[in-house]
C-alpha positions in Angstrom: -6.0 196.6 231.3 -8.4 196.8 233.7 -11.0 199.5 233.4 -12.9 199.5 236.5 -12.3 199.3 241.0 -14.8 196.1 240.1 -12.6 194.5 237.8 -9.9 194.6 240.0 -11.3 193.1 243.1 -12.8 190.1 240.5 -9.3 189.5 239.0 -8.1 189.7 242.2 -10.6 186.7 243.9 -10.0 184.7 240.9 -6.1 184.9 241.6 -6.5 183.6 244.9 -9.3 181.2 244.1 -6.6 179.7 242.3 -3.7 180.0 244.8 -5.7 178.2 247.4 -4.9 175.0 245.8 -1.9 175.9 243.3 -0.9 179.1 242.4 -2.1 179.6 239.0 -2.4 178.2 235.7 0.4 177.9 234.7 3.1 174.6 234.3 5.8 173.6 236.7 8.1 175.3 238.6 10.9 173.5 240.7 8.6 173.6 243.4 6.1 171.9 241.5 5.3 167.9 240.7 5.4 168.4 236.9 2.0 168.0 234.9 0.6 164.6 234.6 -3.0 163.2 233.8 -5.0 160.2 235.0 -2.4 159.0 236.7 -3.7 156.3 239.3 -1.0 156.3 241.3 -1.5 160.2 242.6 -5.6 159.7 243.3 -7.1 159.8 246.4 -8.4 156.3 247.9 -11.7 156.0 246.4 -11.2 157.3 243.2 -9.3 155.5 240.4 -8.7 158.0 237.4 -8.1 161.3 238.5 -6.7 164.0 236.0 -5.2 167.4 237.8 -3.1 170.5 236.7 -0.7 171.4 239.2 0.6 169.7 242.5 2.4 171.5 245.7 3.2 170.6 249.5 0.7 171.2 251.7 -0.3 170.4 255.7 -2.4 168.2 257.1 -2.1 167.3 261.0 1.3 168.6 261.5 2.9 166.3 258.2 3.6 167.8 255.2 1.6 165.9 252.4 1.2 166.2 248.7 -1.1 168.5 247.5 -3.2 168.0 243.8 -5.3 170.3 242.7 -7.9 170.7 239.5 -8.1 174.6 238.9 -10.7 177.4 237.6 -10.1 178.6 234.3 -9.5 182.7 235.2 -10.8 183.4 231.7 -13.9 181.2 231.8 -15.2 181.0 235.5 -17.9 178.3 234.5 -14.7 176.0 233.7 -14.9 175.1 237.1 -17.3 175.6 239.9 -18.3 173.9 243.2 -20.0 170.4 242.4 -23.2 169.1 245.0 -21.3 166.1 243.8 -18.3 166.9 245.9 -17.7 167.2 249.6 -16.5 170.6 250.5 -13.8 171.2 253.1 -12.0 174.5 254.3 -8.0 175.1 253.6 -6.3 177.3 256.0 -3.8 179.4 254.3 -1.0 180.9 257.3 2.6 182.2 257.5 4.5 180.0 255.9 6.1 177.2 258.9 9.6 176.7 257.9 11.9 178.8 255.8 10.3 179.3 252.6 6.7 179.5 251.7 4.9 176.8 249.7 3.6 179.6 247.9 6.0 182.4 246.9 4.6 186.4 247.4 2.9 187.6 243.9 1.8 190.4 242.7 -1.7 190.9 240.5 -1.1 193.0 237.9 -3.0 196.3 238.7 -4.1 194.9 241.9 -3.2 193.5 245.8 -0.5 191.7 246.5 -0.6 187.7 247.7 1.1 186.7 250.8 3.5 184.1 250.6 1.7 180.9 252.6 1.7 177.4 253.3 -2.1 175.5 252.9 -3.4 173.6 255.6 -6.3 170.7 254.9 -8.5 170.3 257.7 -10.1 166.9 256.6 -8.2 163.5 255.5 -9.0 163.6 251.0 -10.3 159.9 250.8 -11.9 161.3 247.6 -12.0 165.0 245.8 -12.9 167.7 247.8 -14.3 171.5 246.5 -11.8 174.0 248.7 -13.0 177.1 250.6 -9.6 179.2 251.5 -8.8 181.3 254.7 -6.3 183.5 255.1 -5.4 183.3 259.5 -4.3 186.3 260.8 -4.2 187.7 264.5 -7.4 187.9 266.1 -8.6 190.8 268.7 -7.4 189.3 271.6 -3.9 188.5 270.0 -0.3 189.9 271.0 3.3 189.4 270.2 3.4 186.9 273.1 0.9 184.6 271.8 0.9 184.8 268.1 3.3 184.8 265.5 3.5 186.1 262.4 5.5 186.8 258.7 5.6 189.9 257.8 3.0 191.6 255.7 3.8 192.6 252.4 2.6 196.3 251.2 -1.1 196.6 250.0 -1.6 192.6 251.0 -4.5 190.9 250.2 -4.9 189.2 253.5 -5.2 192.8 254.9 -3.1 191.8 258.0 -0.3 190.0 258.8 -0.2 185.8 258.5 0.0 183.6 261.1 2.3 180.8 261.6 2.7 180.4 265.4 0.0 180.7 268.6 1.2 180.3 272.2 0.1 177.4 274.2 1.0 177.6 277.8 5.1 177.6 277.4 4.7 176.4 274.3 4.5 177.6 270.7 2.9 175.9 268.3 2.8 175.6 264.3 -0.4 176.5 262.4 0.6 173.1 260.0 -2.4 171.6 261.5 -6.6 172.7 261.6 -7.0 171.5 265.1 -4.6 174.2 266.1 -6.1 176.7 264.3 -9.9 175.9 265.1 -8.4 176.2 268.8 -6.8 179.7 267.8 -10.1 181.2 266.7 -12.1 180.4 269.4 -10.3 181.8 272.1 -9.9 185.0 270.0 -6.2 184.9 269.2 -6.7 183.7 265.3 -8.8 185.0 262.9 -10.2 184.1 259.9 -10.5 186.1 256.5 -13.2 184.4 253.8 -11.5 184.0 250.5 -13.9 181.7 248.8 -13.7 179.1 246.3 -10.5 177.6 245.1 -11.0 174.6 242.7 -11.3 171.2 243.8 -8.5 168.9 245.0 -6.8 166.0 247.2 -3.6 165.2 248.8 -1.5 161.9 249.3 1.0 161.2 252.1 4.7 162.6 251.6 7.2 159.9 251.9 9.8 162.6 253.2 8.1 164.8 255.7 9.5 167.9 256.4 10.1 169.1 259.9 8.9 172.9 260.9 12.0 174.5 261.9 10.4 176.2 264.8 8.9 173.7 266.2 8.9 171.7 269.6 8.2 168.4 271.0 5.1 169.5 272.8 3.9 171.1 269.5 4.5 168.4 266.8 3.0 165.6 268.9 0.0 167.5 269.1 -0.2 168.7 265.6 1.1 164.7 264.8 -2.5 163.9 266.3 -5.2 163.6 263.2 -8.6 164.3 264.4 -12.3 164.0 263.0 -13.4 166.7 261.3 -17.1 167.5 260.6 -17.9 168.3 257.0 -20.1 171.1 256.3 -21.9 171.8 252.8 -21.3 175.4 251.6 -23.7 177.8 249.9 -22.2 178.1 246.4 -21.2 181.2 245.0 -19.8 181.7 241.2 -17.8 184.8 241.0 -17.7 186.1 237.3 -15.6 188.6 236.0 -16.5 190.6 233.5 
């Protein structure tokens, strides 16, 4: 049981640390790749042995990829921490683009509730990356006529309503890809909510993609579209809990 409001909020940052890149510790669901180690096959391009925990769909420029992740131990925070040996990248986490959420809604015991959300990669994973999260939510200068949203569970962690849509000009367009939501935030109708460190991880290519079911022409050619991104070296920041 937790004893103190301190606790909580620590239990709570570790939960999503973890959710950034998989959802917890735990094995596979249905939703899940099952468990497999040093498997060559599932590394990104420059690295040949690559042991992970837990795999899930993700985005990256408007496809849906494969996402593999290696996780922090909640129990023992130094079981995993952000490496100088690693580039770092961010990972959008929005309203989840088609029917059903990558990640399902959960509850921490005794604390906030998590959002259901898809993850967005803003960088192509030719090797292992340490993950910063953000939740997106509306910005200030946001409306129903520009931004869409899932609803918001009760007592959410992400303090506001997700993001899964932004306006365009006549068109509306998924958050499946960073470009769009880089775009979003600077002209005021996206926000960002810092979540912190989420394990390091990598995706490969999906040989199925899925297609948003709210999307349009206009909107997946653009997201379709992969573009530079310009890597930037965190500060690193271990959060215990104790």
């Amino acid at each position: 049981m937790l004893s103190s409001p301190y606790q909580i909020a620590a239990m709570a940052m570790s939960a999503v640390a973890t959710m950034l890149l998989v959802l917890a510790p735990a094995r596979s669901t249905a939703a899940e790749i099952p468990d497999s180690k040093d498997t060559n096959s599932f590394c990104p391009p420059l690295i040949t042995t690559c042991p992970y925990d837990l795999s899930k769909p993700s985005w990256f420029a408007g496809s849906q990829v494969t996402q593999f992740a290696q996780i922090p131990n909640p129990t023992e925070p130094s079981s995993l921490a952000p490496s100088p040996d690693r580039p770092d990248t961010d990972i959008y986490l929005v309203g989840n683009i088609g029917s059903t959420p990558f990640e399902p809604e959960r509850a921490i015991p005794n604390g906030p509730v998590i959002p259901g959300h898809d993850d967005v990669w803003s960088v192509y994973t030719a090797t292992i990356y340490d993950g910063f999260g953000y939740w997106v939510v509306p910005g200030l200068s946001a409306s129903t006529d520009t931004v869409r949203t899932r609803p918001q569970p009760v007592n959410s962690l992400a303090g506001a309503p997700l993001a899964y849509q932004i306006r365009q000009g006549q068109d509306w367009l998924n958050l499946n890809d960073a470009t769009v939501i880089k775009d979003g935030v600077q002209t005021g109708q996206l926000r960002l909510v810092d979540v912190g460190y989420g394990g390091a991880g990598w995706f490969i290519p999906t040989p199925s993609q899925k297609v948003p079911e709210s999307g349009n022409l206009f909107g997946l050619l653009i997201a379709g579209a992969i573009t530079a991104s310009i890597l930037r070296h965190k500060g690193k920041i271990q959060i215990d809990i104790v």
